[in-house]
C-alpha positions as CSV (number, residue, x, y, z in Angstrom):
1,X,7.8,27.7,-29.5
2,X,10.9,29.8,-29.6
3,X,10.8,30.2,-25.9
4,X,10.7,27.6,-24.5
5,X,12.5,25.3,-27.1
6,X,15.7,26.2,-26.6
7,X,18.9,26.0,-29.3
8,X,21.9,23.7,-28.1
9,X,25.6,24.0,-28.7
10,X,25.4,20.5,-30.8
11,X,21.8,19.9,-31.6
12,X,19.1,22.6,-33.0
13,X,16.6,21.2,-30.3
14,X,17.4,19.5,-27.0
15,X,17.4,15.8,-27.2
16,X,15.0,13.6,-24.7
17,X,14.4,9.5,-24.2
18,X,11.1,10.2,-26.0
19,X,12.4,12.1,-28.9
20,X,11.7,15.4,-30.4
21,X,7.8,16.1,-30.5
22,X,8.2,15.1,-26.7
23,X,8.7,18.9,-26.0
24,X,5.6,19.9,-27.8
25,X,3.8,17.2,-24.9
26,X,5.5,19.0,-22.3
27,X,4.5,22.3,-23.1
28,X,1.1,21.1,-23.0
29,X,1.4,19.9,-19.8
30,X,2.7,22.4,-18.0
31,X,0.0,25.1,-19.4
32,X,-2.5,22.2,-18.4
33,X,-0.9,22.3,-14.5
34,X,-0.3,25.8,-14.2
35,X,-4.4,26.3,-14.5
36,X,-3.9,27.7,-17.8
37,X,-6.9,25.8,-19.0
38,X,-7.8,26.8,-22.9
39,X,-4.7,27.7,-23.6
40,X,-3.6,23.8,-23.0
41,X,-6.4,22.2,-24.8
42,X,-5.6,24.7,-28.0
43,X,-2.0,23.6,-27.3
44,X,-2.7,19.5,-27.7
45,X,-5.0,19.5,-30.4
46,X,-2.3,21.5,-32.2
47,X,0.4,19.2,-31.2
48,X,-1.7,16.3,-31.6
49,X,-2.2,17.0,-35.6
50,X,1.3,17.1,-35.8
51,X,2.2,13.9,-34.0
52,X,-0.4,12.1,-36.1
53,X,1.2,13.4,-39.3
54,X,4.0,11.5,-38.3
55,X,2.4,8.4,-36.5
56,X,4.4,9.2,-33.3
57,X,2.4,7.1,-31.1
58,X,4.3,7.9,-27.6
59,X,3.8,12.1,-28.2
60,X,0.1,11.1,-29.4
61,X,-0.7,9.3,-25.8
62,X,1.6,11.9,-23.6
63,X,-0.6,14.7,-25.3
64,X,-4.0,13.0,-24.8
65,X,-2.8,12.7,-20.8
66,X,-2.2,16.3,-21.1
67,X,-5.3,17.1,-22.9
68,X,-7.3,15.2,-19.9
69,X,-5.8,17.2,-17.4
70,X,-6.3,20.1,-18.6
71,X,-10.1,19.3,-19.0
72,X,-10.0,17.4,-15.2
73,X,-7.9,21.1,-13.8
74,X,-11.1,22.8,-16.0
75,X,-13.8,21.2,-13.9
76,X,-14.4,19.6,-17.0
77,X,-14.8,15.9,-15.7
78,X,-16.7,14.4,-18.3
79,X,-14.5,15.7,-21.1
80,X,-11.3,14.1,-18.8
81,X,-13.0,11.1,-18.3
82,X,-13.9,10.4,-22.5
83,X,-10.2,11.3,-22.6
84,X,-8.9,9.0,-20.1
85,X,-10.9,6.0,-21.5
86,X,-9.3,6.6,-24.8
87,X,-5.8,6.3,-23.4
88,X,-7.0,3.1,-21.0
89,X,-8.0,1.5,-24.2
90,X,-4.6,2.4,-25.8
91,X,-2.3,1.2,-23.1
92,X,-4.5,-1.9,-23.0
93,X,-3.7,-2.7,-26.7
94,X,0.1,-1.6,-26.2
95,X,0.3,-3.7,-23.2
96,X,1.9,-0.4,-21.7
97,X,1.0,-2.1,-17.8
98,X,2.5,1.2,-15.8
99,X,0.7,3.5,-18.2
100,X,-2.6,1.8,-17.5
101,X,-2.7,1.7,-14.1
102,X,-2.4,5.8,-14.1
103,X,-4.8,6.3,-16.0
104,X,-7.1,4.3,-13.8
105,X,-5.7,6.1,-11.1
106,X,-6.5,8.9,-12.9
107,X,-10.5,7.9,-14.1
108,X,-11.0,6.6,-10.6
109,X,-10.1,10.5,-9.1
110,X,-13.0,11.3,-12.3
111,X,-15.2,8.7,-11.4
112,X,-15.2,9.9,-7.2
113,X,-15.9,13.4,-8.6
114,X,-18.6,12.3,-10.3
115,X,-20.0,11.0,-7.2
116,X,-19.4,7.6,-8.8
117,X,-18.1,5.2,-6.1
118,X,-18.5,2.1,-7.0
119,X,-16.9,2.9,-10.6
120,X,-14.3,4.7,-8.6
121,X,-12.8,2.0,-6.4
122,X,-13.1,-0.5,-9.1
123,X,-10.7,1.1,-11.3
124,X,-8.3,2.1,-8.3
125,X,-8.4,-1.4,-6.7
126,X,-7.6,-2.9,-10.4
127,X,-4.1,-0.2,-10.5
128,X,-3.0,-1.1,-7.2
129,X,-2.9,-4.8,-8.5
130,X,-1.0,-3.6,-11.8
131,X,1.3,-1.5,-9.4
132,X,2.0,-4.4,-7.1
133,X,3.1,-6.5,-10.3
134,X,5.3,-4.1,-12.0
135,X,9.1,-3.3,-11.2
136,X,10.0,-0.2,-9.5
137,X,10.9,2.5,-11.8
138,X,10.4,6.8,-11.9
139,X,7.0,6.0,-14.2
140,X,6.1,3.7,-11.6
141,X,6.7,5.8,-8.6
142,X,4.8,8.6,-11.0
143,X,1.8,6.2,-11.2
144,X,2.2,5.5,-7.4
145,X,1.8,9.4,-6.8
146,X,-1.2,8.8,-8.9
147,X,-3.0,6.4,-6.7
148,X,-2.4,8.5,-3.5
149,X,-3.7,11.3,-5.1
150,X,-7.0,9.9,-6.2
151,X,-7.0,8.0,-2.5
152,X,-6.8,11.6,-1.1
153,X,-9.6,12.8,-3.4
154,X,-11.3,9.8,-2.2
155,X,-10.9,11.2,1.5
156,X,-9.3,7.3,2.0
157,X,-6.3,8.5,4.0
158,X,-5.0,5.7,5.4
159,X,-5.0,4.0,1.5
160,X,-3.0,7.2,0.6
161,X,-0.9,7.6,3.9
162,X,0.5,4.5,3.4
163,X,1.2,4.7,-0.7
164,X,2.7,8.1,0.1
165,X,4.7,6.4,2.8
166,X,6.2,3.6,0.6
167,X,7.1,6.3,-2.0
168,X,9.4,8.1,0.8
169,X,10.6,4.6,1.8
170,X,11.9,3.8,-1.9
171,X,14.1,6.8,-1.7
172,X,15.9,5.8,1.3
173,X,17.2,8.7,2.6
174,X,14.4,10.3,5.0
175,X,16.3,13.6,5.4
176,X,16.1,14.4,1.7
177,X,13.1,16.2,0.6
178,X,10.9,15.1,-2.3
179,X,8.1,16.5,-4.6
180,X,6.0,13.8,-2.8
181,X,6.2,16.1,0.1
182,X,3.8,18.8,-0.7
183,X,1.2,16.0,-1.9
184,X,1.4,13.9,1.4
185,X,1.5,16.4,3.9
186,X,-1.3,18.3,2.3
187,X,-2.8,14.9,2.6
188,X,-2.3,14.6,6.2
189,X,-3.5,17.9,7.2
190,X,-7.0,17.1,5.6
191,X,-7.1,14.0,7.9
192,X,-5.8,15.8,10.7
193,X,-8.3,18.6,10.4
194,X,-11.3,16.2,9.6
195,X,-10.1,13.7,12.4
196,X,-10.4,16.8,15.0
197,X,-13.9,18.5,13.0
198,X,-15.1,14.5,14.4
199,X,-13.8,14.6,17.9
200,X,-10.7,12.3,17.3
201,X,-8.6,14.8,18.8
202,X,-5.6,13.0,19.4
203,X,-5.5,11.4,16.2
204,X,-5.9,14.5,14.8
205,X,-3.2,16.1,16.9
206,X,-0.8,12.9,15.5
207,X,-1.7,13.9,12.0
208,X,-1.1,17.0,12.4
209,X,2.3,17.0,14.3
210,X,3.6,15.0,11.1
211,X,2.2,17.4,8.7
212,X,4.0,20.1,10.6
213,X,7.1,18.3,10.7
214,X,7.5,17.6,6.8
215,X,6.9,21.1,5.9
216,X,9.3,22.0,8.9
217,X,12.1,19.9,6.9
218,X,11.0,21.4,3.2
219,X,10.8,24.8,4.1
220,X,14.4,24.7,5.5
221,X,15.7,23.7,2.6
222,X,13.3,25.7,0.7
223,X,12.4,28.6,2.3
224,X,10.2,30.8,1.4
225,X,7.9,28.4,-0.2
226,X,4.3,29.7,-0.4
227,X,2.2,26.8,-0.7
228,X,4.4,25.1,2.2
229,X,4.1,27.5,4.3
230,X,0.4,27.4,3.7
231,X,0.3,23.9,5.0
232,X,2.2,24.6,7.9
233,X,0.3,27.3,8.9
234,X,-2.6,25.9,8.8
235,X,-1.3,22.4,11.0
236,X,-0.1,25.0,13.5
237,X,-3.2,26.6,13.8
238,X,-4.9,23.6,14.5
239,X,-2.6,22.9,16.9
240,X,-2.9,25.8,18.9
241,X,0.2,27.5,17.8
242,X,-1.5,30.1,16.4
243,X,0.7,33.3,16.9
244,X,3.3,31.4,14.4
245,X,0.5,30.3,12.4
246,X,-0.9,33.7,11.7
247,X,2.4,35.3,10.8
248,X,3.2,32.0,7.7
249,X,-0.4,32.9,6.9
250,X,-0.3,36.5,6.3
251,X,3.2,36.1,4.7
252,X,1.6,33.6,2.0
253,X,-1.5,35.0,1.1
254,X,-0.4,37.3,-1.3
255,X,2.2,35.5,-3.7
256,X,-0.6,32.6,-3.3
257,X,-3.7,34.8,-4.3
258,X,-1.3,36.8,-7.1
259,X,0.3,33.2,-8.6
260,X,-3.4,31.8,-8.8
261,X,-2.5,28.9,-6.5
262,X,-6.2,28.9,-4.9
263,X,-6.3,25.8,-2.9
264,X,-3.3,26.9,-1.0
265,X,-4.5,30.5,-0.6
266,X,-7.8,28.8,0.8
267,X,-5.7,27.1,3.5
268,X,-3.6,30.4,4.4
269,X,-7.0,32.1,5.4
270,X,-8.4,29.2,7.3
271,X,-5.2,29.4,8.8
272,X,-5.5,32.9,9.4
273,X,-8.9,32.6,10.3
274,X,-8.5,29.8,13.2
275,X,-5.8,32.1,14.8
276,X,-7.3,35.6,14.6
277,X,-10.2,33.5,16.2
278,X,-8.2,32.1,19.2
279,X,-7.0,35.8,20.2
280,X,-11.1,37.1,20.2
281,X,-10.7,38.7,16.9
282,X,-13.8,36.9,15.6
283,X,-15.2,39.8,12.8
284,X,-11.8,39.7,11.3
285,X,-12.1,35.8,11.5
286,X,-15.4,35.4,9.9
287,X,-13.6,37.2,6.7
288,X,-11.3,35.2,6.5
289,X,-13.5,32.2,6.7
290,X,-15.9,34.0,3.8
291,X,-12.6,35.2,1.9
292,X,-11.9,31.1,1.9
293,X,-15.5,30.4,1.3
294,X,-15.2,32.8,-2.1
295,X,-11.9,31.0,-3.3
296,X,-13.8,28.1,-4.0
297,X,-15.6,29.8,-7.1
298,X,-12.1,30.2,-8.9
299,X,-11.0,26.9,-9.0
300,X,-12.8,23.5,-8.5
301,X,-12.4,22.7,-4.3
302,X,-11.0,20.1,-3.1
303,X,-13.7,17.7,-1.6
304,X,-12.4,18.6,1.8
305,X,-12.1,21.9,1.7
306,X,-16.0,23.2,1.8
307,X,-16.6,20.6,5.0
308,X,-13.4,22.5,6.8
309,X,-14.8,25.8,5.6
310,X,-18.7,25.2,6.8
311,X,-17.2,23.9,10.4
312,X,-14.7,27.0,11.1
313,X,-17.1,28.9,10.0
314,X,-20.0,27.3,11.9
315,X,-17.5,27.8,15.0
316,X,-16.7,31.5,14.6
317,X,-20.8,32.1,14.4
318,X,-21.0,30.2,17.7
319,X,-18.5,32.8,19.0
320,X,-20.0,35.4,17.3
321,X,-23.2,35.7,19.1
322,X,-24.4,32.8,20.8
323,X,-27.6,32.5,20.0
324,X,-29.8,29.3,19.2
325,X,-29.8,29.8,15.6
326,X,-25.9,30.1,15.6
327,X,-25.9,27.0,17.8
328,X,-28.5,25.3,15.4
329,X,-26.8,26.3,12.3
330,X,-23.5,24.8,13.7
331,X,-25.2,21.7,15.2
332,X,-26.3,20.6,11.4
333,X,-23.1,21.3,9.7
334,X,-20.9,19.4,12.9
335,X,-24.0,16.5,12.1
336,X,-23.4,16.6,8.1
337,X,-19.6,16.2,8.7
338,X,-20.1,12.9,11.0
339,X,-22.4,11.4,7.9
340,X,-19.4,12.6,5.4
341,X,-17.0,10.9,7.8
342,X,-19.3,7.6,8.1
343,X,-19.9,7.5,4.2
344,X,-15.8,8.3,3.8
345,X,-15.5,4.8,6.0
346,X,-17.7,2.9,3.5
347,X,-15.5,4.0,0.8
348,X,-12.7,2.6,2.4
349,X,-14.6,-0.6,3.0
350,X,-15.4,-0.5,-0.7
351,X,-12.0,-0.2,-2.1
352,X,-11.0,-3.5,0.0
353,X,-14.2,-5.1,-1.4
354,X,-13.0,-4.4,-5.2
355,X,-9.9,-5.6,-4.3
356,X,-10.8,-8.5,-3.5
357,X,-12.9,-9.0,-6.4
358,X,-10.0,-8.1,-8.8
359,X,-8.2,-10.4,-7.1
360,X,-10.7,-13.1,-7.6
361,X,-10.9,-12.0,-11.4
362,X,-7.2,-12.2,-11.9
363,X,-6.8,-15.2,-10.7
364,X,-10.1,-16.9,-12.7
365,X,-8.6,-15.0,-16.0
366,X,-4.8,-16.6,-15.3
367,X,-6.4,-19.9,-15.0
368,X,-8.2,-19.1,-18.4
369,X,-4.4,-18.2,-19.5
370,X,-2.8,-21.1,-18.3
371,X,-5.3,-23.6,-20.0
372,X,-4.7,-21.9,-23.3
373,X,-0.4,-22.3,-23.0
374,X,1.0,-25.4,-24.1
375,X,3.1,-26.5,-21.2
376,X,6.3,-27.8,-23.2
377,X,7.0,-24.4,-25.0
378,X,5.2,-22.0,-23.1
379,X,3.4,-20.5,-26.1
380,X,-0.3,-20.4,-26.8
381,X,-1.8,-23.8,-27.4
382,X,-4.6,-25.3,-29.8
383,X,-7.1,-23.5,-27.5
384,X,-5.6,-20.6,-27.9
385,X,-5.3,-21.3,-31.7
386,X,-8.5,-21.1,-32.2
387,X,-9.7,-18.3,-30.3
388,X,-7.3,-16.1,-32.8
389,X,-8.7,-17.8,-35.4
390,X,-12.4,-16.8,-34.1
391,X,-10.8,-13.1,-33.5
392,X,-10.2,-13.1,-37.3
393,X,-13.7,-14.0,-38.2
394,X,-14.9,-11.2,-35.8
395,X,-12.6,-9.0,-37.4
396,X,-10.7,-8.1,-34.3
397,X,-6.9,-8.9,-35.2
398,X,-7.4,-6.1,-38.1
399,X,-5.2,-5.9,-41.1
400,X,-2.9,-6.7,-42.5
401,X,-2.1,-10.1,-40.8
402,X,0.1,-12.9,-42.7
403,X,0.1,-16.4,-40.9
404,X,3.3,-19.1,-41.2
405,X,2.2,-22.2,-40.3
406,X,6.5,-23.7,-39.5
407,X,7.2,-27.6,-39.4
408,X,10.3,-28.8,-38.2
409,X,11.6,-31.0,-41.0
410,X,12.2,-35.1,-39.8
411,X,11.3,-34.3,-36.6
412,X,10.4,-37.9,-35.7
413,X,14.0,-39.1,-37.0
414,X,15.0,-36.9,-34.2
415,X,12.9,-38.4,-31.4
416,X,13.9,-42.0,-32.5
417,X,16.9,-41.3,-32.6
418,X,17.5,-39.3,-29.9
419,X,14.7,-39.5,-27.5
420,X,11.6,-38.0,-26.6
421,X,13.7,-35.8,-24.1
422,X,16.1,-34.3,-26.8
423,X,13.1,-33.9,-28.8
424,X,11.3,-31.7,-26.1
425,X,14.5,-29.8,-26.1
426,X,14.3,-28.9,-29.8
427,X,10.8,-27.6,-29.4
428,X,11.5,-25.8,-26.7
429,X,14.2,-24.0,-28.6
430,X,12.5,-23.6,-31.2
431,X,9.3,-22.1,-30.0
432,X,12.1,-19.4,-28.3
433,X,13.2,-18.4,-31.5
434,X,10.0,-18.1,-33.3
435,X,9.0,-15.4,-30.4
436,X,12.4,-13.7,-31.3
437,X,11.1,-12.9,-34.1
438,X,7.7,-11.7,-32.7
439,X,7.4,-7.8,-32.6
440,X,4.7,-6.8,-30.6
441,X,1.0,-7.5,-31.2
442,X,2.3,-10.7,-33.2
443,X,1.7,-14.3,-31.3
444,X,3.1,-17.4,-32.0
445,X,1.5,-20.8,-30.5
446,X,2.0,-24.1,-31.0
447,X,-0.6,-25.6,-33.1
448,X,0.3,-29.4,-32.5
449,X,3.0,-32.2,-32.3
450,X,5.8,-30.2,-34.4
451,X,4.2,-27.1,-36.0
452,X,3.6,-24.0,-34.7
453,X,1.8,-20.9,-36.2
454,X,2.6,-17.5,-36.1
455,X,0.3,-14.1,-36.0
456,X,2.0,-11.6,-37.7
457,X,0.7,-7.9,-38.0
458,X,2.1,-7.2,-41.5
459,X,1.7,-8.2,-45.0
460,X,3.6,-10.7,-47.0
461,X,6.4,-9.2,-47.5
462,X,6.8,-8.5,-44.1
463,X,5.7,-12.1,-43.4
464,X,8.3,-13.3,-46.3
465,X,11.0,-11.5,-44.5
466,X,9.9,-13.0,-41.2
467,X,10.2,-16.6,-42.2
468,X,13.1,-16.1,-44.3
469,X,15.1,-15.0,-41.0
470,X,13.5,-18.3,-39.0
471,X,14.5,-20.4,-41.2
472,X,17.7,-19.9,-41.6
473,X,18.2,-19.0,-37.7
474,X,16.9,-22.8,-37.3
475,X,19.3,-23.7,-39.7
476,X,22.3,-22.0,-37.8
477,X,21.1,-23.3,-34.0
478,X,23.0,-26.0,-32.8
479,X,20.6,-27.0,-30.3
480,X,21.7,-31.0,-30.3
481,X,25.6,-31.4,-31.4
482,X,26.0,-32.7,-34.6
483,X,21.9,-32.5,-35.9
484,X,21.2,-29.7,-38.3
485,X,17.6,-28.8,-37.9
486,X,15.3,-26.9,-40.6
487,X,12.4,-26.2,-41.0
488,X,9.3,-25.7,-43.8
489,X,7.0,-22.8,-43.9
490,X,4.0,-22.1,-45.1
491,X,2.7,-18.8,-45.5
492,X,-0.7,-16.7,-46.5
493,X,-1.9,-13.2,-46.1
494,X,-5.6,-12.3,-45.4
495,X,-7.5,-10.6,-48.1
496,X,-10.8,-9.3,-48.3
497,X,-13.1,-11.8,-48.1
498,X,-11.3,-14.3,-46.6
499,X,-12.5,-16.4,-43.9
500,X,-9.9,-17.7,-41.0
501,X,-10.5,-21.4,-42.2
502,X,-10.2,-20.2,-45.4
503,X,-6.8,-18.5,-44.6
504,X,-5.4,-21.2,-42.8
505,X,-6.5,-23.8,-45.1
506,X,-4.4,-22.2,-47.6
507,X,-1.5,-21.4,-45.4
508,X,-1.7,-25.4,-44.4
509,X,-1.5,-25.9,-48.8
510,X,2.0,-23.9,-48.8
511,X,3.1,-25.5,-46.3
512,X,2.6,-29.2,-47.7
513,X,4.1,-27.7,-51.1
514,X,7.1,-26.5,-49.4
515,X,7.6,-30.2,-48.1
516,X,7.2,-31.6,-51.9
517,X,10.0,-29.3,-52.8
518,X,12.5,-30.6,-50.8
519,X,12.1,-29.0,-47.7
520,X,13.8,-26.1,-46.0
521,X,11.8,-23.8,-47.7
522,X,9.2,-21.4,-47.8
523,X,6.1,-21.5,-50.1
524,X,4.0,-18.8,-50.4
């Protein structure tokens, strides 16, 4: 790791957000994006033993999304997707919302790969619902870039068009160039070129223009860029401005072909291709159009690319010779691209159809939610109670888990004294300090009139420690002037054998022992 771990003038190792091991998730990453396939899947399950050694959870999940695309840059899409559902499932329990919806941007680009459609848009309809909830932030602009890219795998342009477009409009200034840039105008030069292979010519030509002008605006302030200048030759060539086009061309295929950047390469001798066609060079063409054609074997094509291949090609034949097998030959693959184009359409159509399903879902399971809050305190409510207590029958909470069952201590003194309306105010408060005290996976609810119960992942002693700190922050709130609130607590850890009506019947003892004692107290 020596080179690439490099020593600092203060620290052995450079310091990141995510800590240490973070570097070992990069490395991965960057073997896994730079095609270097085996070498990143050694790499992870390396890394991965040591990040479990030490039960860092974030390296563990940033190496697994390496370790998927490395298999999904493989051609390994089944290995990706059992990868990707692993992580789904994690983010779920971690309630990580941003990391979830990448990686069901990220199954749904598996799942259209796999021919699997209907999976497909599911997944991508549910993270553009999670996206459209969460704040704006670099993992969600990451995550954003996510769902473009499995809309453009998708062939749904306009659904990636438009997330690309929002990207550049969150960086408000339109002259400065981002790494969005390469994605989106690759983007729009499939559409363009499809759009035209269909006979929407100046759709195609609108398309294309725009492709032209964002790699126009990169390559000035990056010149020399291979894979831009791929891009842009090929959107010329289209165009018609193919003496330009063939000169990018010929200048990229080279470092493209020698830095393994295939799909790029591909477009440089389309590019070529189209223009050495346009001047009657049509032999030196049809290489071009095979050299493209024999690309495809070293790295997994982009679902666009054969279509465009088969059509230039089909062309050139036409020019070639003429004859009524060319014409035939080209005749079925111009027919095969209308059917992709029509089947591309029901996609779309799709996608707004799981939307809107999702939608329905989300707002039937929020309903669900709402009747399982208690309005007063906002916390779960007896409902809710006792579906936790049917998860720890079903063995689903896990262990260890410790329940407090808290009582506020003469709470009805306070309500006659003070009115129901003060007394709303202390529970309210309350409640707000018991889920201060929460960390996460734990879940306090109120469990009726003046007690509440609390979830905790931990054992006793982490529950002991718990309660000792609510009860004496009760003590120290002054939530009405001059009343010094307390509280009781009961408490019980789950044991082997225990059933939940078991474990809160005992927590529910403690509790009425802690009153007996004189209150103010925790019995355990």
């Amino acid at each position: 790791m020596s080179e690439w771990i490099e020593p600092h003038d203060r620290f052995p190792v450079p310091v990141t957000a995510y800590g240490p091991l973070h570097l070992l998730a990069r490395r991965a990453y960057e073997l896994a994006t730079g095609g270097h396939t085996p070498e990143a899947i050694r790499a992870a399950e390396a890394y991965l033993t040591i990040a479990e050694a030490v039960d860092d959870q974030r390296t563990i999940a940033f190496l697994q999304q390496a370790k998927m695309y490395a298999f999904l840059y493989g051609g390994r899409i089944d290995d990706a997707t059992a990868v990707g559902e692993l992580l789904l499932a994690t983010h779920r329990r971690t309630g990580n919302v941003v990391a979830e919806a990448k990686v069901l941007c990220d199954l749904a680009q598996m799942r259209v790969l796999q021919t699997r459609y209907v999976d497909g848009m599911r997944y991508l309809a549910r993270a553009g619902m999670l996206l459209d909830l969460c704040p704006r932030s670099e993992r969600h602009r990451s995550a954003m870039c996510s769902f473009a890219h499995a809309a453009a795998v998708a062939q749904m342009y306009e659904t990636a068009a438009d997330a690309y477009e929002r990207l550049t409009a969150q960086d408000g200034d339109s002259s400065r160039t981002t790494t969005f840039d390469l994605v989106y105008s690759r983007t729009l030069l499939y559409w363009g070129v499809r759009l035209d292979h269909v006979g929407r010519f100046d759709e195609a030509a609108t398309r294309l223009r725009r492709t032209a002008a964002i790699t126009r605006r990169w390559l000035d302030q990056h010149p020399g860029d291979p894979c831009m200048t791929a891009v842009q030759a090929l959107a010329l060539a289209k165009l018609g401005d193919t003496a330009v086009a063939e000169k990018l061309a010929e200048s990229a295929i080279m470092p493209l072909r020698e830095g393994e950047s295939w799909e790029f390469a591909r477009m440089a001798h389309l590019a070529l291709g189209i223009s050495r066609r346009a001047s009657g060079r049509l032999s030196e063409s049809r290489r071009e159009f095979l050299a493209a054609h024999q690309l495809c074997d070293f790295s997994a094509p982009h679902p666009d690319e054969r279509p465009i291949i088969r059509y230039e090609m089909g062309l050139t034949a036409v020019a070639l010779d003429g004859g009524q097998p060319s014409r035939d030959l080209f005749a079925a693959v111009a027919n095969q691209v209308r059917e992709l184009w029509q089947l591309r359409l029901q996609r779309v159509g799709m996608l707004r159809q799981a939307r809107q399903r999702e939608e329905v879902e989300a707002a039937r399971a929020d309903a669900e939610q709402e009747s399982r809050r208690d309005a007063l305190t906002g916390l779960g409510n007896r409902r809710r109670f006792d579906l936790l207590l049917g998860q720890v029958d079903a063995g689903e909470l896990g262990r260890p888990l410790t329940l407090l069952l808290v009582d506020l201590d003469h709470f009805k003194a306070v309500n006659d004294a003070y009115s129901h309306s003060a007394g709303d105010r202390v529970l309210r408060e309350v409640a707000t300090l018991l889920v201060s005290h929460c960390r996460p996976g734990d879940e306090a609810v109120r469990y009726a009139g003046d007690e509440f119960v609390l979830f905790l992942r931990g054992d006793a002693a982490h529950g002991r420690d718990v309660a000792e700190r609510i009860r004496q922050s009760v003590a120290r709130a002054e939530i009405l002037a001059g009343v010094r609130l307390t509280v009781s607590v009961g408490m019980a850890e789950l044991t082997d054998g225990m059933t939940a009506e078991a474990l809160f019947r005992a927590v529910d003892d403690r509790l009425y022992a802690a009153k007996w004692s004189g209150r103010n107290t925790i019995a355990a």
